[in-house]
C-alpha positions as CSV (number, residue, x, y, z in Angstrom):
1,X,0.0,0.0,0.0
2,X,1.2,3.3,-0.9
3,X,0.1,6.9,1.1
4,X,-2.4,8.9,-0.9
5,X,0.5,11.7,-1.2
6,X,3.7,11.5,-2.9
7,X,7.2,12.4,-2.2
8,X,8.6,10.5,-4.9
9,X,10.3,13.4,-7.5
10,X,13.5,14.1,-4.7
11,X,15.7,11.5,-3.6
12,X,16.0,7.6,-5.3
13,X,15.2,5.2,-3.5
14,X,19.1,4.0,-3.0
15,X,21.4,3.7,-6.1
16,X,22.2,0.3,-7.8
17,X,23.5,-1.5,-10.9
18,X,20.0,-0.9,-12.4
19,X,20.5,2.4,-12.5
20,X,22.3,2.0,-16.2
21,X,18.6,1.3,-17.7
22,X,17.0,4.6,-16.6
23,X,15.5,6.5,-19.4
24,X,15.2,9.5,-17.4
25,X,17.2,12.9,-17.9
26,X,19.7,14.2,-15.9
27,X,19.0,17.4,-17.0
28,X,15.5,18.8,-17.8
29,X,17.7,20.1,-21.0
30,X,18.1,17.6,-23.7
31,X,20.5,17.4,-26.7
32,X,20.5,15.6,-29.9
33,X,23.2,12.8,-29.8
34,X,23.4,11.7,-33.5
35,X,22.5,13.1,-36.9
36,X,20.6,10.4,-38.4
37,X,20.6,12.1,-41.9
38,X,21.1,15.4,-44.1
39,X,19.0,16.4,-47.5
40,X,20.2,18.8,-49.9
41,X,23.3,21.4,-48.8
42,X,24.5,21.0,-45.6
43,X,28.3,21.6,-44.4
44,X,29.3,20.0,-40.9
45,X,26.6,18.5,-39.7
46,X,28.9,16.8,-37.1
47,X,29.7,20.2,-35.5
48,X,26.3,20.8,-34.2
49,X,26.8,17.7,-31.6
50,X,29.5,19.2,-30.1
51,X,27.9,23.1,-29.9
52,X,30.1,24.5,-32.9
53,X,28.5,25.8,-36.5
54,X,26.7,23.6,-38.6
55,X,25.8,25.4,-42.3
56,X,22.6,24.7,-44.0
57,X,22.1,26.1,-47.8
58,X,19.0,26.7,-49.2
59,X,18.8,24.7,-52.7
60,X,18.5,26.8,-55.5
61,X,15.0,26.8,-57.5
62,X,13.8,26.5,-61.0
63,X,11.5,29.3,-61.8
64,X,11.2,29.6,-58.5
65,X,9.7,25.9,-57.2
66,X,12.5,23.5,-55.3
67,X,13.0,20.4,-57.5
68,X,11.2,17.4,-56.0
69,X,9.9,19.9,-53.2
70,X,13.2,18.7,-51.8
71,X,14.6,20.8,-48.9
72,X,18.3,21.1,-47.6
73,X,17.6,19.8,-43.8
74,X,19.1,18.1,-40.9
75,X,17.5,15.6,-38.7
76,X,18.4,15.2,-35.4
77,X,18.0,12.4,-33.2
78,X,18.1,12.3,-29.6
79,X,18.6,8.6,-28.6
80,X,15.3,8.0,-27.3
81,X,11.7,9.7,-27.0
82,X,11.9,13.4,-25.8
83,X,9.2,16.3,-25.2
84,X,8.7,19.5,-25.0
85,X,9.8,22.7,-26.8
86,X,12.9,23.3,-28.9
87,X,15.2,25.6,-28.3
88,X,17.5,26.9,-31.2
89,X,20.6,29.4,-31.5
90,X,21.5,30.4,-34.7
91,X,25.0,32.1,-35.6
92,X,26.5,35.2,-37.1
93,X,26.3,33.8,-41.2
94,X,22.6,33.1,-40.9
95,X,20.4,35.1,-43.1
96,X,16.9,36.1,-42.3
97,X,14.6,33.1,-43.6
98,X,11.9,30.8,-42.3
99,X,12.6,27.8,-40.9
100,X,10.7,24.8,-40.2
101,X,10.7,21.9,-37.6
102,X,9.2,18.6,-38.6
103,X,9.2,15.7,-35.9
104,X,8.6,11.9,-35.9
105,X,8.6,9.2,-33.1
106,X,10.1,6.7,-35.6
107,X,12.8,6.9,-38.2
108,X,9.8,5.6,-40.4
109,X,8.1,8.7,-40.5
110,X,10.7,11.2,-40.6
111,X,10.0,13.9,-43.4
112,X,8.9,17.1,-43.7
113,X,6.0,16.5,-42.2
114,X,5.5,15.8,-38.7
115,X,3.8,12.2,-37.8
116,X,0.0,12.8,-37.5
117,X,-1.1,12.2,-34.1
118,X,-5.2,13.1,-33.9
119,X,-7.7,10.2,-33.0
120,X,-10.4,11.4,-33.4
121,X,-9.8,13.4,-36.1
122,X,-7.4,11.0,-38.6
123,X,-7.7,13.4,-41.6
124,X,-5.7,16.2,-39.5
125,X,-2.6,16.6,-41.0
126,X,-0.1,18.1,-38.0
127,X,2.6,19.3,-40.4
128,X,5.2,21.3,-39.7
129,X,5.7,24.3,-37.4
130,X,7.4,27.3,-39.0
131,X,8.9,30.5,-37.4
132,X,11.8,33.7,-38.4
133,X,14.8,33.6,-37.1
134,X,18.2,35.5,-38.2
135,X,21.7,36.1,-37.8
136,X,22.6,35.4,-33.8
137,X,19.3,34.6,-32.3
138,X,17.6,32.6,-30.3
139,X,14.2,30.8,-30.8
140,X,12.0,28.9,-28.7
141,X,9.1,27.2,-29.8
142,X,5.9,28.5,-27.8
143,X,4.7,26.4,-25.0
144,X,1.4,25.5,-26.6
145,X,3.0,24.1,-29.9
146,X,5.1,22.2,-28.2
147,X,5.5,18.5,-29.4
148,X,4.8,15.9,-26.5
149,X,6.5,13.0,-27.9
150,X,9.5,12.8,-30.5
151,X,12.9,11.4,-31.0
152,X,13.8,13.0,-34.2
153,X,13.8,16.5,-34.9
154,X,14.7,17.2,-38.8
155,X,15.5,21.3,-39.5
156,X,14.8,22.8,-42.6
157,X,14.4,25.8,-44.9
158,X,12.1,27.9,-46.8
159,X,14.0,30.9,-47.5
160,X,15.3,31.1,-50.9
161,X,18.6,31.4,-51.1
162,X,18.8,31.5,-47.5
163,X,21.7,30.4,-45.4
164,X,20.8,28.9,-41.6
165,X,23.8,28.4,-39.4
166,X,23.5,26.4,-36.5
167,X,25.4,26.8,-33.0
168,X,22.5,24.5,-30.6
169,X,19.3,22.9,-30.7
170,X,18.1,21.6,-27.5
171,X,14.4,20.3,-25.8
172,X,13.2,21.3,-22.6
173,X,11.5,18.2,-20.8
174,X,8.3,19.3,-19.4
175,X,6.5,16.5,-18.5
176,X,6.4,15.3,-14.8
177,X,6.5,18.8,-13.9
178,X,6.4,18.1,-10.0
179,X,9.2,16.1,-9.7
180,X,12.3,18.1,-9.2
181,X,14.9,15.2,-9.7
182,X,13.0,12.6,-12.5
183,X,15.9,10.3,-12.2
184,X,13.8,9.9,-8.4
185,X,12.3,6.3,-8.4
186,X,10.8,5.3,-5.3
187,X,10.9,1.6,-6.8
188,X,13.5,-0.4,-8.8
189,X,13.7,-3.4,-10.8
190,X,16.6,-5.9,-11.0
191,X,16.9,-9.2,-12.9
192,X,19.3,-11.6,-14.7
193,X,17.5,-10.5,-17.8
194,X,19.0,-7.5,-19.8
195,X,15.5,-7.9,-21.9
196,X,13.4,-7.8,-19.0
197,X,15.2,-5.0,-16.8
198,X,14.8,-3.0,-20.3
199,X,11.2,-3.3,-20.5
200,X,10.4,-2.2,-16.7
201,X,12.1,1.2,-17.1
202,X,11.1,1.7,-20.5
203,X,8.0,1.5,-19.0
204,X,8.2,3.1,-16.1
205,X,9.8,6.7,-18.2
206,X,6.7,5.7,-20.4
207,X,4.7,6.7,-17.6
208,X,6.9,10.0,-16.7
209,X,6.1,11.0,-20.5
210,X,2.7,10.9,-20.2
211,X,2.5,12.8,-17.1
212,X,1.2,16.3,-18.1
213,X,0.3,19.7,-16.4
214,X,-3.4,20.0,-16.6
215,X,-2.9,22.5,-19.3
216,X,-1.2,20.8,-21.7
217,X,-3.5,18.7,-23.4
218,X,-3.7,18.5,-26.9
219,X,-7.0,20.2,-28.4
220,X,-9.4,18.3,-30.7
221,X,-11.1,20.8,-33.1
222,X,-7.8,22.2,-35.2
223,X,-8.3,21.4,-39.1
224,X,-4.4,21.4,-39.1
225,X,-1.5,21.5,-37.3
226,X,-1.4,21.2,-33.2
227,X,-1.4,23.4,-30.2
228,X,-1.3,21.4,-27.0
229,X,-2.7,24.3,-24.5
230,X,-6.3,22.3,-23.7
231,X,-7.3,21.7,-20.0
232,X,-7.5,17.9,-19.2
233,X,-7.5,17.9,-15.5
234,X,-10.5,19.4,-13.1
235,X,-8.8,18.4,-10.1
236,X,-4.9,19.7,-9.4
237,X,-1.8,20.3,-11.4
238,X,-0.7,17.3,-12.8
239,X,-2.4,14.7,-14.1
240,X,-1.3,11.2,-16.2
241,X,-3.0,10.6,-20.0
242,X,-2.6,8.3,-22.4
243,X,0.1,9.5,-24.1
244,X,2.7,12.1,-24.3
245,X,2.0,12.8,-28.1
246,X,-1.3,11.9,-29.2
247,X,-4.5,12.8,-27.5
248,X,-3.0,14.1,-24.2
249,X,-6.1,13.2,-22.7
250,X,-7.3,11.0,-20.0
251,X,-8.8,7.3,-21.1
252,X,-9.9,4.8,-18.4
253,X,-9.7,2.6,-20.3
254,X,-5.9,3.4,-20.7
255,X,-6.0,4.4,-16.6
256,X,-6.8,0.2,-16.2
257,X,-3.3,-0.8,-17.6
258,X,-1.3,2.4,-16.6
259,X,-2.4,1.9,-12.7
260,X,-0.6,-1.0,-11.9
261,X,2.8,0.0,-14.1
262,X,2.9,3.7,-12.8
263,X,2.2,2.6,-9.3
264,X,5.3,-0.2,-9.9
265,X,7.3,2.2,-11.3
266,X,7.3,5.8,-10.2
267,X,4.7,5.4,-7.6
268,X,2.7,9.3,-8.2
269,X,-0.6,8.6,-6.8
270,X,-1.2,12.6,-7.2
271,X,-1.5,12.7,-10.9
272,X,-3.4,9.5,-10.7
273,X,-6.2,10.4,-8.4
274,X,-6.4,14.1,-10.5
275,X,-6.9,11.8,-13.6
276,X,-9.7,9.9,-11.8
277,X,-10.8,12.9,-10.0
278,X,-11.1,14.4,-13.6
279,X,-13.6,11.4,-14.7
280,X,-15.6,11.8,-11.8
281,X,-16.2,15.5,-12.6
282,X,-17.8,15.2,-15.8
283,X,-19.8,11.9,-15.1
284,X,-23.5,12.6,-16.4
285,X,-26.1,13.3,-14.1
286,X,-27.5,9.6,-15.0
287,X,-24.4,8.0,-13.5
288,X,-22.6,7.4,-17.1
289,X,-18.8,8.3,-17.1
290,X,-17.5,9.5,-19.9
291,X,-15.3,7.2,-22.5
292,X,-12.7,9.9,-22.4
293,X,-11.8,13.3,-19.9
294,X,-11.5,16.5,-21.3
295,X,-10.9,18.5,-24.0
296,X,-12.1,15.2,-25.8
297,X,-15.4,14.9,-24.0
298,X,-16.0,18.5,-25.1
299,X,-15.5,17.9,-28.4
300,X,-18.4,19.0,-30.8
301,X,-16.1,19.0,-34.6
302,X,-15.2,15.2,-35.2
303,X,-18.0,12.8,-37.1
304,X,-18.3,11.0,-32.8
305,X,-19.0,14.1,-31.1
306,X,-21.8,14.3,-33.4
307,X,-23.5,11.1,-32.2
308,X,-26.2,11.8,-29.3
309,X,-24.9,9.3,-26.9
310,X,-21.9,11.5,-27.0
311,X,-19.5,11.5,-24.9
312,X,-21.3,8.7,-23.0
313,X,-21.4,6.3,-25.0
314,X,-19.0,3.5,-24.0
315,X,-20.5,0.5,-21.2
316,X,-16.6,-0.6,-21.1
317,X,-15.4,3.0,-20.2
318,X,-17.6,3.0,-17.9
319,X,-16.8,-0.1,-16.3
320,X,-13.2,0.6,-16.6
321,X,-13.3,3.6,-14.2
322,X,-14.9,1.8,-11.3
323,X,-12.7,-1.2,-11.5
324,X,-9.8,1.4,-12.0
325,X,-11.2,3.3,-8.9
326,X,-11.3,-0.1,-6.9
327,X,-7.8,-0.4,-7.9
328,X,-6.6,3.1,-6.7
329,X,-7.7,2.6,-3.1
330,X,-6.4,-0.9,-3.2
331,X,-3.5,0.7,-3.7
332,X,-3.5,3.9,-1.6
333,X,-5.8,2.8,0.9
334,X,-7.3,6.0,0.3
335,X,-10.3,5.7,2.6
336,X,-11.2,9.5,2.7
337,X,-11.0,9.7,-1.2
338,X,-13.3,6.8,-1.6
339,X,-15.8,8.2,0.7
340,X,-16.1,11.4,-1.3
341,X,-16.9,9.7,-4.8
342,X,-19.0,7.1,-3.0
343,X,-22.4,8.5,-4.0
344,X,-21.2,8.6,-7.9
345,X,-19.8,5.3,-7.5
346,X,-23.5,3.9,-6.2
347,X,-24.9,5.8,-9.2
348,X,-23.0,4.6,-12.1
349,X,-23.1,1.0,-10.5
350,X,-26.8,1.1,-10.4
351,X,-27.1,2.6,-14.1
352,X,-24.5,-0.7,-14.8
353,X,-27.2,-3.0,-13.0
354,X,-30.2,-1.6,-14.6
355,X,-28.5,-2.8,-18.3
356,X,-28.8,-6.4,-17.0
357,X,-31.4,-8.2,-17.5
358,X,-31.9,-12.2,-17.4
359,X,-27.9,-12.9,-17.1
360,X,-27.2,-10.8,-19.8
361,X,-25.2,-7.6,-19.8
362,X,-26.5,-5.7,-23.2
363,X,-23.3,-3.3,-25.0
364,X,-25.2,-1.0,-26.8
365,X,-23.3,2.3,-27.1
366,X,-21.2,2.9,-30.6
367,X,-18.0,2.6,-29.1
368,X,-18.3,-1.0,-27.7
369,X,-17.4,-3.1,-30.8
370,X,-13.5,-2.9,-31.4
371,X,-14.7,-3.1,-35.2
372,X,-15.8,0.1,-37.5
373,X,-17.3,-2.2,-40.0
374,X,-19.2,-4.0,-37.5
375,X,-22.6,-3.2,-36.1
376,X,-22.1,-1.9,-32.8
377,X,-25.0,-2.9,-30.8
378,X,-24.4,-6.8,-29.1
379,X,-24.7,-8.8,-25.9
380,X,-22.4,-10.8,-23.9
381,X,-23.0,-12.9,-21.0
382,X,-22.7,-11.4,-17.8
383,X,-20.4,-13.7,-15.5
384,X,-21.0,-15.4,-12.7
């Protein structure tokens, strides 16, 4: 059992050989650690690891259109997934010109285009972000178009005939914004198995990722591009979603399987019982939880927020944030928690009950069935 408040975020809980596998910055300031590739013009790309000038050319156009909409660029890769915004410093040869960043979880999808990361939405094209910079400055992408998740960053131009020269590029790590050391465990794992002790803190810096302020969600009704300024959490500052890059958003049915790994790993009951807290909140005033938190449950643009049922319209959601609730005090022992979300706990188990009828527990809401192609209204038996 764990207290219902957290100190984890200071000190480890004692050092060890595991201690090799943590994900985790030192530094909430990251730097690239390879260049994974170059396109077009581009002089010393090596440099830029070691915080000395790296030269990009703009290619030369044919009455005035780049051939193959080819760009000179420089894509950075920084070892593993990173957030947050980029920071760059340009030097004295650098010409006044828009630039461009593009980012991409996977070597896959590196372009120039960023990978596209709406749900709900899958026509959204996120693109890239572009901004002005010249000779000796320093830009900083703006906190709400921050990109939650990436590991490669790739640079480019859009100037003609511009030159960009590069001194730094670095990320600022902003999820898990309550911990003040995020190397700070209060658990560890250990085993014989290099595959195994991988997995655990891959998972458990999964977790730290996907731990967001409460105002950093990603919003749903953009017909392009992203800002990541939406409120997801109606109780506190911090708050765990599904995922650093994609909807930003709290899912109970994502809650059910993050529980148990965050509570394993980096033990932050805080942002936990905000992201349940958050649930609660917005529960209808039949009992039904939502199938997902806020800014998605306030959604009115996509093709599902136009459905009636919507956003209540999952029997499994709902289901998943009372088990998920059970689980939490299981955990915490959280008694005076539970008692204050009692009385919607009674409600949505008696709207559950009243759905069950002769053994049978009847799924009829549109986001049941796993299946688009399916129809979405079915039974399955209820068990014993």
């Amino acid at each position: 059992m764990r207290p219902s408040t957290s100190t984890e975020g200071v000190q480890p809980a004692f050092p060890g050989p595991w201690d090799r596998y943590l994900f985790s910055p030192e530094s909430r300031t990251q730097y690239p650690v390879r260049i994974f590739r170059t396109t077009g013009h581009v002089e010393d790309e090596a440099n830029l690891l070691d915080f000395r000038s790296t030269i990009i050319h703009a290619l030369p156009t044919t009455n005035g259109h780049v051939p193959g909409d080819l760009y000179s660029s420089i894509t950075l890769d920084f070892g593993k997934e990173v957030c947050g915004p980029v920071t760059i410093r340009s030097g004295p040869s650098s010409t006044r010109q828009t630039v461009a960043f593009a980012y991409a979880e996977s070597s896959q999808w590196v372009g120039f285009d960023s990978d596209d990361a709406s749900s709900l939405r899958p026509s959204v094209s996120d693109g890239h972000f572009e901004f002005q910079i010249g000779p000796n400055e320093t830009y900083t992408v703006p906190l709400e178009k921050q990109r939650g998740g990436y590991r490669y960053l790739t640079i480019f131009i859009k100037t003609t005939d511009a030159i960009l020269e590069i001194k730094e590029v670095s990320a600022r790590f902003t999820s898990m914004p309550h911990w003040d050391n995020l190397k700070a465990y209060p658990s560890y794992f250990y085993s014989n198995d290099e595959l195994l002790n991988r997995l655990w803190y891959a998972s458990a810096y999964t977790n730290q990722l996907s731990t967001l302020a409460k105002d950093q969600s990603r919003r749903c009704e953009l017909e392009s591009g992203w800002l990541n300024n939406a409120v997801c959490c109606t109780s506190g500052e911090t708050v765990i979603t599904d995922a650093p890059r994609r909807d930003r958003t709290v899912w109970a049915g994502d809650l059910a399987i993050v529980l148990w790994s965050q509570f394993a790993t980096i033990g932050d009951s805080i942002s936990m019982r905000n992201a349940l807290d958050t649930l609660f909140d917005v529960q209808s005033q039949k009992g039904q939880f939502p199938w997902a938190g806020p800014p998605i449950c306030h959604d009115s643009i996509s093709d599902l927020a136009k459905s009636e049922e919507w956003p209540y319209m999952s029997d499994s959601y709902h289901l998943w944030t009372m088990l998920v609730t059970r689980h939490f005090y299981h955990l915490t022992g959280d008694l005076a928690w539970l008692k204050s979300k009692w009385s919607k706990i009674l409600l949505g188990m008696e709207l559950s009950t009243s759905r069950v009828g002769l053994d049978i527990f009847s799924f009829s809401y549109h986001a049941d069935c796993a299946s688009s192609g399916l129809k979405r209204d079915f039974t399955t038996v209820k068990e014993s």
